[in-house]
VOKOLNU-232761 format. One record per residue: residue in three letters; x, y, z of N, C-alpha, C in turn. Coordinates in pm, 1 decimal. Layout:
<drenvos>
<"ALA" <X Y Z> <X Y Z> <X Y Z>>
...
</drenvos>
This chain:
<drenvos>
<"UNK" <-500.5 1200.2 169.4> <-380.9 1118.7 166.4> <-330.7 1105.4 309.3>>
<"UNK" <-310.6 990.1 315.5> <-263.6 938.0 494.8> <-117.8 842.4 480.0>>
<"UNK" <-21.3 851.9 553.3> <96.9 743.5 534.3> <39.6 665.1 660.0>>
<"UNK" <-20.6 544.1 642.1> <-69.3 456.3 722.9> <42.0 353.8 816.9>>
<"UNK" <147.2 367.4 693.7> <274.3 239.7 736.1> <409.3 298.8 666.4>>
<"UNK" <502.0 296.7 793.5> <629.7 346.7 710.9> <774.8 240.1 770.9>>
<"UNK" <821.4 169.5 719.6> <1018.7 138.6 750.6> <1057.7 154.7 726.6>>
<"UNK" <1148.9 82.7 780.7> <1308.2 81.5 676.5> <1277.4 43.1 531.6>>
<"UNK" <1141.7 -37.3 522.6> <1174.6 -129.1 401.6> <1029.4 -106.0 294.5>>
<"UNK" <943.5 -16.7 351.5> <831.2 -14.6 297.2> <715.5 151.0 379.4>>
<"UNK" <662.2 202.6 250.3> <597.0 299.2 306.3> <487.7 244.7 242.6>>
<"UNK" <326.3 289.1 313.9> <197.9 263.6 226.3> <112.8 432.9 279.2>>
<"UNK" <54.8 466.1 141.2> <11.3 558.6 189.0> <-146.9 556.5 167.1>>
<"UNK" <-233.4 584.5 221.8> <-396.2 567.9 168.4> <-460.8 679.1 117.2>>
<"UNK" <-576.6 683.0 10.8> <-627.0 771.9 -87.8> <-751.1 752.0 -22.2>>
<"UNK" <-825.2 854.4 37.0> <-1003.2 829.6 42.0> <-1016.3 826.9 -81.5>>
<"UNK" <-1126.2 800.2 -45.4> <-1284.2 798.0 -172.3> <-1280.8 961.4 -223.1>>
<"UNK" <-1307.0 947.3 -382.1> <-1317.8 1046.7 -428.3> <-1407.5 1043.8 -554.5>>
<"UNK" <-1493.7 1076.8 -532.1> <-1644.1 1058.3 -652.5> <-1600.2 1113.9 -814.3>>
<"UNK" <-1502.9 1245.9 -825.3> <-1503.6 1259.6 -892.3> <-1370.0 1231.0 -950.2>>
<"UNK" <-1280.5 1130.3 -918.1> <-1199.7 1085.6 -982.8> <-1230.6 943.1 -1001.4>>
<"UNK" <-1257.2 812.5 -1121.6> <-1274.9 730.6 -1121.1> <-1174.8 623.5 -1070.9>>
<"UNK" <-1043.2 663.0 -1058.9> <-920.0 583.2 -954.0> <-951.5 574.9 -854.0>>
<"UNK" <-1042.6 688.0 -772.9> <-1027.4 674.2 -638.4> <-1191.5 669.1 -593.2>>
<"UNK" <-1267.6 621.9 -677.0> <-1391.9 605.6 -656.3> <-1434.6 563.0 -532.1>>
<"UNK" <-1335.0 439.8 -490.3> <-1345.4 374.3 -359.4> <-1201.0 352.8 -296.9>>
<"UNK" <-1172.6 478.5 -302.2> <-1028.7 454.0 -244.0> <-885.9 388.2 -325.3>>
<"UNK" <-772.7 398.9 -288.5> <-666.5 338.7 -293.3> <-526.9 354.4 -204.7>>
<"UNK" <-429.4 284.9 -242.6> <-313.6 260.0 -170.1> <-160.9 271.5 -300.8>>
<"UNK" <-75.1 346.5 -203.8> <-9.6 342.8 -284.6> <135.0 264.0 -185.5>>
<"UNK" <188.8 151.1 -268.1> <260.2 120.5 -205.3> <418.7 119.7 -217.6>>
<"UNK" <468.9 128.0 -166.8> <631.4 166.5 -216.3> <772.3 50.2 -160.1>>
<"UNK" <838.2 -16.2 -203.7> <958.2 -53.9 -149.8> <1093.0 52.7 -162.8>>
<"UNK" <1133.2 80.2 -90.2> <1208.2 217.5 -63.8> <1320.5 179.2 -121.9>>
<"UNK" <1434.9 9.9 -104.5> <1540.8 5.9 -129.5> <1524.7 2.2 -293.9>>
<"UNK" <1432.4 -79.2 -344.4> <1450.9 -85.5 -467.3> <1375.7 53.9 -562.5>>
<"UNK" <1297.8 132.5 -497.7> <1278.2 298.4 -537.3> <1130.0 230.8 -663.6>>
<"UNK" <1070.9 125.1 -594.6> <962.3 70.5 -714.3> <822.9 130.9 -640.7>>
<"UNK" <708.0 113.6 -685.4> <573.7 103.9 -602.9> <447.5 125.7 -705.0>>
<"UNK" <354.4 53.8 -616.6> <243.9 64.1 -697.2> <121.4 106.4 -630.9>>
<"UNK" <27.1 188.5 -731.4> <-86.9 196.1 -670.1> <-183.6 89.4 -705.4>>
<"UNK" <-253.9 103.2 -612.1> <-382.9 -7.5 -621.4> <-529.6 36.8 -569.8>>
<"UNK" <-620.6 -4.0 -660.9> <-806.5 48.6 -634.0> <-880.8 -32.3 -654.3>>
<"UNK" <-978.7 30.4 -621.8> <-1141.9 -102.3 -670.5> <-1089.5 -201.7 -587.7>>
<"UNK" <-1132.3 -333.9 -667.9> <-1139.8 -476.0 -570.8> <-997.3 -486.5 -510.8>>
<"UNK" <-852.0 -476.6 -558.5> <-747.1 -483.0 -519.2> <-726.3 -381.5 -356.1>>
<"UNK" <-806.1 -294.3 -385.6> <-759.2 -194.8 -248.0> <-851.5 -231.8 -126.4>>
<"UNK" <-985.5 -279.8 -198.4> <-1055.8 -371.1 -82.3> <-1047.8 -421.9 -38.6>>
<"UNK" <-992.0 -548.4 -121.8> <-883.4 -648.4 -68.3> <-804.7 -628.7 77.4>>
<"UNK" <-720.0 -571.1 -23.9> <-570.2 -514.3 69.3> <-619.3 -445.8 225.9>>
<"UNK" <-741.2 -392.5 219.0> <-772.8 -307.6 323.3> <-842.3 -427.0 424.5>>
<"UNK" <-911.9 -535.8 381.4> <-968.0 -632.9 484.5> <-781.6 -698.0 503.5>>
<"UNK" <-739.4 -778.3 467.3> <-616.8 -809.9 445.4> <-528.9 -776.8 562.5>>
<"UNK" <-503.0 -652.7 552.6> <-471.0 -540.7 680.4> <-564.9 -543.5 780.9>>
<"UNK" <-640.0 -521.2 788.2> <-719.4 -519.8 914.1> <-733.9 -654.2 997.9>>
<"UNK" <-676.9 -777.6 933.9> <-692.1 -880.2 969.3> <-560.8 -885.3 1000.2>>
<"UNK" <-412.5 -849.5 986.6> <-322.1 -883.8 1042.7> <-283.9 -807.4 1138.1>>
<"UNK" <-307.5 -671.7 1156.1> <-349.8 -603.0 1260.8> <-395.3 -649.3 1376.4>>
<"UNK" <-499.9 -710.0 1345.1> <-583.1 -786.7 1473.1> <-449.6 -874.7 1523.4>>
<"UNK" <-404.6 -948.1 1464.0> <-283.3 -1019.9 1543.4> <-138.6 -954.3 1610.3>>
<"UNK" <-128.1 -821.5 1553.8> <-33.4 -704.7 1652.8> <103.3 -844.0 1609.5>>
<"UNK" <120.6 -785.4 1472.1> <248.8 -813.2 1414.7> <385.3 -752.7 1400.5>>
<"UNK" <466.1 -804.3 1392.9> <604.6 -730.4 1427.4> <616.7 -648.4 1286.3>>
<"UNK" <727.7 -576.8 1276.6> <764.2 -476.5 1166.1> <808.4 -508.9 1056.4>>
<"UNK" <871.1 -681.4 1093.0> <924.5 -794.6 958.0> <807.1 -862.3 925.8>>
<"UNK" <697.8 -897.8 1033.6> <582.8 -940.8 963.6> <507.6 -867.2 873.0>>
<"UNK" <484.1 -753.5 878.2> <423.9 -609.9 824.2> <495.2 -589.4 670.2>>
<"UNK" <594.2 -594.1 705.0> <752.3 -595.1 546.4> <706.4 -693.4 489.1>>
<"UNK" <678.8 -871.9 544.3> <651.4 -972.8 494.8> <558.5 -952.6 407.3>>
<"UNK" <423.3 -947.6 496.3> <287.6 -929.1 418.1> <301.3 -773.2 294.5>>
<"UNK" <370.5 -721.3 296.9> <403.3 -609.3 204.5> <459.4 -672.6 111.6>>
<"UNK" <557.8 -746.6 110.2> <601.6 -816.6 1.3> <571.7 -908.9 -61.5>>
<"UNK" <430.6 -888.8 -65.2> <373.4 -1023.8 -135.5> <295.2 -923.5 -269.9>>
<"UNK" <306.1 -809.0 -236.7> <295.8 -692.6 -376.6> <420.1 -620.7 -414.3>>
<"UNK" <532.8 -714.7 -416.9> <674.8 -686.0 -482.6> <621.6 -684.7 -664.2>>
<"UNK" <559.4 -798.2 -687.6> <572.9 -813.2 -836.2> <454.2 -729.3 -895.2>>
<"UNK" <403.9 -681.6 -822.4> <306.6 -588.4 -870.0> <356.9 -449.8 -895.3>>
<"UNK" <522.9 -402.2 -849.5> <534.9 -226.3 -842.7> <663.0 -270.2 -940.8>>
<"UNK" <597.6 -210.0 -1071.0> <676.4 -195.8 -1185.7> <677.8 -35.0 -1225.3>>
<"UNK" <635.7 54.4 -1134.2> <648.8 216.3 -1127.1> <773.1 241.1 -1040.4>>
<"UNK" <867.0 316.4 -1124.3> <987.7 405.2 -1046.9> <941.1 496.4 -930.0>>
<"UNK" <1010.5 501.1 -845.1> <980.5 626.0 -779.6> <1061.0 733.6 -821.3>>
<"UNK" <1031.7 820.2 -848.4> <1089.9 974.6 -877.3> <1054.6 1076.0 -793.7>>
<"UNK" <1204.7 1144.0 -696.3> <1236.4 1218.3 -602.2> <1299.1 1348.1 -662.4>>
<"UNK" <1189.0 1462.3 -647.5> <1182.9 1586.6 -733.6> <1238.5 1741.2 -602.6>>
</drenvos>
């Protein structure tokens, strides 16, 4: 587990590969919007995705609202609470 990306407005954290769990066969991401306390994880083709995705806006050395931007285009995807124990 790695926190790859953190703001004001968004944390993402990354899952290696793990053979013997079938979630994390090839990895995943878990992503969080902090104000609204929602987030989701994501694997398989979705985290592949997400991982070229990233690496491609990276290459352009984007600001911290661009980063929030492209994060919020998996708003309607985090229908998981966060729960702070």
């Amino acid at each position: 587990m790695n926190v790859i990306y953190n703001s004001d407005q968004y944390s993402v954290v990354e899952f290696g590969a793990d053979a013997d769990q079938d979630a994390l066969r090839f990895g995943g991401y878990e992503i969080m919007d902090k104000p609204s306390k929602r987030e989701v994880f994501i694997a398989g083709a979705l985290a592949e995705s997400f991982r070229r995705e990233v690496k491609d806006l990276i290459a352009t050395e984007p600001s911290v609202e661009e980063i929030d931007d492209f994060l919020g285009n998996y708003d309607p995807f985090m229908s998981q609470a966060v729960v702070f124990h």
